[in-house]
C-alpha positions in Angstrom: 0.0 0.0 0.0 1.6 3.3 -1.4 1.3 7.1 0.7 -1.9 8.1 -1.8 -4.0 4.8 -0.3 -3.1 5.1 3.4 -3.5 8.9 3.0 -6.8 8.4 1.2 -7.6 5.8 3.7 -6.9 7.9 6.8 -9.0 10.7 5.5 -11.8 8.4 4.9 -11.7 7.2 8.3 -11.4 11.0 9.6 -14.4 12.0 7.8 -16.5 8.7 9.2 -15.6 9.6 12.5 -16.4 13.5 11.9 -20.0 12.4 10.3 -20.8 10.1 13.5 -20.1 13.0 15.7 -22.0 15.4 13.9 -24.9 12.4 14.1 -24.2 12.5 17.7 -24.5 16.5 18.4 -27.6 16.3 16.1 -29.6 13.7 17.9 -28.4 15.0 21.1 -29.8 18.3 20.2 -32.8 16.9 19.2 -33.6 15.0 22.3 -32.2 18.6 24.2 -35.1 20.9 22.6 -38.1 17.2 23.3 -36.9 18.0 26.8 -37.1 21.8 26.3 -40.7 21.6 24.7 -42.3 19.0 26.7 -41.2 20.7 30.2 -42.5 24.2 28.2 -45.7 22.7 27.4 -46.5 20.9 30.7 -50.2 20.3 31.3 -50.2 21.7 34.4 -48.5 25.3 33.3 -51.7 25.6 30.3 -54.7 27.3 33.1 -52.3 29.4 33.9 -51.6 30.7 30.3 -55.2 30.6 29.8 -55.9 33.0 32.2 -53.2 35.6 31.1 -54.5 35.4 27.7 -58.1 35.9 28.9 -57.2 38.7 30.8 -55.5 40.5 27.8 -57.9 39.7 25.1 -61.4 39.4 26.9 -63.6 41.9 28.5 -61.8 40.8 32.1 -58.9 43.2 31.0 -60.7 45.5 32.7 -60.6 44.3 36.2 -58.1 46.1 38.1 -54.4 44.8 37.8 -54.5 43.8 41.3 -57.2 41.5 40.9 -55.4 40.0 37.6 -52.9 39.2 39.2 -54.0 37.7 42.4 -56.5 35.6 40.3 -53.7 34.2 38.6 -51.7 33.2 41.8 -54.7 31.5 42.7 -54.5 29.5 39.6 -50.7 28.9 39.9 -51.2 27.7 43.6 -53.9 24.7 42.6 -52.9 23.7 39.1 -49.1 23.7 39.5 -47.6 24.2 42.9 -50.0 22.4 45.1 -50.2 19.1 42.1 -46.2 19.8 41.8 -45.3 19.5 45.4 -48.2 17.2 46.4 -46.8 14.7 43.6 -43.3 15.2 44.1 -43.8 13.7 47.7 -45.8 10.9 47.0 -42.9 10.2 44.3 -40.2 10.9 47.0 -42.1 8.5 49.7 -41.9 5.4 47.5 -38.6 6.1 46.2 -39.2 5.9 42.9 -37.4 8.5 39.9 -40.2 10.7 37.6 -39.6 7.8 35.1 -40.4 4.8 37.4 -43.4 7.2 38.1 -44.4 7.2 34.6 -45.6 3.6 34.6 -49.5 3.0 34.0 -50.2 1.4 36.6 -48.5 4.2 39.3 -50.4 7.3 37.5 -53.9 7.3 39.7 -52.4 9.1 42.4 -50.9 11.4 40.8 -54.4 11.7 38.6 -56.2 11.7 42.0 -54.0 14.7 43.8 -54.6 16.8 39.9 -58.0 16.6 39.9 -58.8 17.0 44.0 -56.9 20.5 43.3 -58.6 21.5 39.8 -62.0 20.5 41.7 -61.2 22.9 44.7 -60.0 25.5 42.3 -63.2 25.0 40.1 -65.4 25.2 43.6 -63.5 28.2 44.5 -63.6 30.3 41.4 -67.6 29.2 41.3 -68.0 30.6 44.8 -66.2 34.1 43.7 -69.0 34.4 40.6 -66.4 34.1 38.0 -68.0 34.0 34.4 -68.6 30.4 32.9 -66.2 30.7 30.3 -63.7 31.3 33.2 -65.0 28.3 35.0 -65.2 26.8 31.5 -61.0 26.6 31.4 -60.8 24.6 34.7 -63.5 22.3 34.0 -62.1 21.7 30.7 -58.5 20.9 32.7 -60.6 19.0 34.8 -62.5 16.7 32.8 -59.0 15.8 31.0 -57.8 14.9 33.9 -60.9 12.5 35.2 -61.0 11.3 31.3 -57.3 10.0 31.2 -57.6 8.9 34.5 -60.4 6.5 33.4 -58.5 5.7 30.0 -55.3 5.1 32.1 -57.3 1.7 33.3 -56.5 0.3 29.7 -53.8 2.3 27.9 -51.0 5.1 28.9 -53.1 7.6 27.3 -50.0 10.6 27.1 -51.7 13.8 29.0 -49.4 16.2 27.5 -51.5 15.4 24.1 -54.6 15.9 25.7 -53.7 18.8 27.2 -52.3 20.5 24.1 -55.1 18.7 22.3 -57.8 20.3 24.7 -56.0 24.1 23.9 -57.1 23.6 20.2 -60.9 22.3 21.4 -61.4 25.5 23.6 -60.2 27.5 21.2 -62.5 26.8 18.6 -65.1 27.0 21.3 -64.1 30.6 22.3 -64.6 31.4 18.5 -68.7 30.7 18.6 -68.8 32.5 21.6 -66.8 35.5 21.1 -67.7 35.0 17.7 -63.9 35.8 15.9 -62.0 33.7 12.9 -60.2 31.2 14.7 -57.9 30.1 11.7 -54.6 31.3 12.1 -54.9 30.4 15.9 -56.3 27.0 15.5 -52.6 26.4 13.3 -51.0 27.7 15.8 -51.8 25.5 18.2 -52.3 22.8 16.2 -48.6 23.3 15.0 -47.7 23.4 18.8 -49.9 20.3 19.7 -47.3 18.4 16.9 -44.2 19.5 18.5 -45.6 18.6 21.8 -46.7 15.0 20.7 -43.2 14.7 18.6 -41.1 15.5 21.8 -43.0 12.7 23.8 -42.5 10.4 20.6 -38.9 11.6 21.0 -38.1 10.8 24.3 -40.0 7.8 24.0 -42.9 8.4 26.6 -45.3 7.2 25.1 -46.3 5.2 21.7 -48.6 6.8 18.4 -51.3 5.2 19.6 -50.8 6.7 23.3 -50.6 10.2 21.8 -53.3 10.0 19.1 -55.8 9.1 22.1 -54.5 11.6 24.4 -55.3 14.1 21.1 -58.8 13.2 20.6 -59.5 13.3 24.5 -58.2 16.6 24.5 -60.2 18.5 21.3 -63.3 16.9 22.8 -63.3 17.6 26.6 -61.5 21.5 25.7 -64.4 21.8 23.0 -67.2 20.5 24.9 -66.4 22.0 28.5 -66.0 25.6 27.3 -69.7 25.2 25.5 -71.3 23.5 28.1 -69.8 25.0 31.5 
């Protein structure tokens, strides 16, 4: 074997291993921004959101900003601090990592703490004379929650779906009854819905099927709740 072939070998070898690390940053990046956009997206952070946007683009804009704002630490306290910390001790109690969590079988409780804080936060905004389609966000949270909680007795449905899912439903239901073109929001979530359900495909949480359930349950409770509430 003459210089040109072990030259031409050693830059073939050089540019394998170059490609495989550039494979490596890529998929790592990949699985870097899943993390990013499911932890962004997190079912419990969506009332929350909800809320701001109502108060920006509905006629409770006018409540005083106090009152904004102390309305949304009341939703921050029941639909993500009290669910976060109540789950994170149960988790810490039996030992168990967020992934060992994860299994079917150990979601109820977690499903049972969600929804005994979205019912008191539903009971409580009721009692303060919010208006229904107010209540109807909650309620819509809520009855996610109860319907993967029953779907969870035969498949993993993937609550991140529904949740995004439900975020398209109610917002075609806010367009009959504030009576606006939904289009270019409905894509906007919808394209958000897809990133959400690739980054759980990603990080392997859940299978198509798990996600394609979790969609439908979402649209339908978000649609109906906001109507109906």
């Amino acid at each position: 074997m003459d210089n040109t072939d072990i030259h031409n070998e050693t830059s073939a070898h050089t540019a394998h291993k170059l490609r495989e690390k550039a494979s490596g940053v890529s998929s790592e990046l990949i699985v870097l921004t899943a993390h990013v956009v499911s932890s962004l997206y997190s079912p419990f952070y969506l009332p929350v959101v909800a809320f701001v946007v109502l108060f920006l683009f509905s006629y409770l804009n006018m409540l005083p900003m106090q009152t904004k704002v102390i309305l949304t630490l009341i939703v921050y306290f029941f639909t993500i601090l009290l669910p976060h910390v109540a789950i994170y001790c149960y988790r810490k109690l039996n030992g168990w990592t967020r992934h060992q969590m994860s299994r079917r079988e150990r979601r109820y409780v977690p499903y049972v703490l969600s929804i005994v804080s979205y019912g008191a936060l539903l009971y409580l905004l009721y009692g303060i004379h919010m208006p229904r389609f107010a209540l109807g966000v909650i309620g819509g949270a809520l009855v996610i929650q109860v319907v993967c909680a029953i779907v969870n007795n035969f498949i993993k449905i993937s609550t991140h779906a529904a949740a995004s899912g439900g975020v398209v439903g109610a917002l075609i239901a806010f367009s009959f009854i504030f009576a606006f073109d939904p289009t270019w929001w409905v894509c906007l979530t919808t394209l958000l819905c897809g990133m959400v359900c690739s980054a759980r495909l990603i990080l392997r949480q859940h299978t198509y099927a798990e996600i394609g359930w979790g969609v439908l349950v979402g649209v339908v409770s978000g649609f109906v709740s906001i109507l109906l509430i």
